[in-house]
N, C-alpha and C positions, 0 to 999 in steps of 0.2 A: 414507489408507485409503479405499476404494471402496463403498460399499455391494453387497452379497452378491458380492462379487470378483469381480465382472464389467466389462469394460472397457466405456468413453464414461458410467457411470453418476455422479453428484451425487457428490466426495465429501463423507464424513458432515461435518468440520469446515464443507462450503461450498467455494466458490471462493479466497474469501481464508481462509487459516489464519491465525487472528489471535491470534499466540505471541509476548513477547518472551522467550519463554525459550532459552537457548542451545541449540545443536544436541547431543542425547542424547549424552552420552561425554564433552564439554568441559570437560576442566580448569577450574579457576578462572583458573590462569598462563597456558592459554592463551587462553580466550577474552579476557584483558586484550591478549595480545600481535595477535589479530586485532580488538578495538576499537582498537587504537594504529595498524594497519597499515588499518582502514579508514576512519580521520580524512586518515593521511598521505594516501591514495585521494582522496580527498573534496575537498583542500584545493589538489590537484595539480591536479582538476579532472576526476578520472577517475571520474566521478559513479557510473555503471554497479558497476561492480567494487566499488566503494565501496559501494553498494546492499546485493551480494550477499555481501559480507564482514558487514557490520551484519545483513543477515537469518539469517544461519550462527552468529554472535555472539549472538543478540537481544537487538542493540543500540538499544533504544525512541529515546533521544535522535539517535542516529546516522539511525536511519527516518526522524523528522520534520524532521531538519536536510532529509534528501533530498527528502523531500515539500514541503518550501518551496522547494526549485529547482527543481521539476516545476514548481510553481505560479508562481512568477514564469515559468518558461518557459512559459508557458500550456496545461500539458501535464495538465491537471486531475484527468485517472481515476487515471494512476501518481500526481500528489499522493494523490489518497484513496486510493490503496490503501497507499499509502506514511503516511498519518496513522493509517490505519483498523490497520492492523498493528503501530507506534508506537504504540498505543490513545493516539494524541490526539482526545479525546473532541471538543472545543469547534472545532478544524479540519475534521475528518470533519463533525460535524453542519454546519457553515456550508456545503459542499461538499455532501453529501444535498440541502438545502434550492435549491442552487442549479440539480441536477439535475431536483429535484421541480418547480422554476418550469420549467423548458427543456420538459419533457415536459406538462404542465401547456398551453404556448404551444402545442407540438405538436399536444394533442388537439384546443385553442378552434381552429386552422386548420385541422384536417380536417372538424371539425364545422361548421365557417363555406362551406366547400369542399361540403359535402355539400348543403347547404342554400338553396344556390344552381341 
């Protein structure tokens, strides 16, 4: 949803909608049979697809399984938005924190920069 239904504006939930609830209309039968078919995904190695099955499911464990192979592949923001949507609370905060130092480095160099 957009705020005052206007297109490029904020939507109200934020960037990331952060729901493990399953997609409005989903069965119980089915949302198990697209949790069963987004592990097979996942385990084929077809990470992607596998992503997008789990967020159509809201599948929390399925999210943060994904979010740990972003982050071993050093692929850091899909981890966090992948734990932050998983509400893995204690991986998102480690991830925040690591953002805050990075940006944090940023400012001490431009202000180091300027000062010279």
């Amino acid at each position: 949803m957009v705020h005052s239904g206007k297109k490029g504006k904020i939507p109200e939930e934020g960037f990331f909608f952060r729901s493990t609830k399953p997609h409005p209309g989903l069965a119980g039968s089915d949302r198990a049979a697209l949790v069963r078919k987004g592990n097979e995904l996942f385990n084929s190695g077809n990470i992607n697809a596998a992503r997008r099955v789990f967020l159509t499911a809201g599948y929390g464990d399925g999210l943060i399984r994904t979010g740990d192979h972003y982050y071993k592949n050093k692929e850091f923001l899909e981890a966090f938005r992948m734990y932050w949507l998983g509400k893995e609370k204690r991986k998102s905060d480690a991830l925040i924190e690591k953002m805050v130092f990075v940006i944090r480095e940023w400012l001490d160099e431009d202000e180091a920069g300027r000062k010279k």
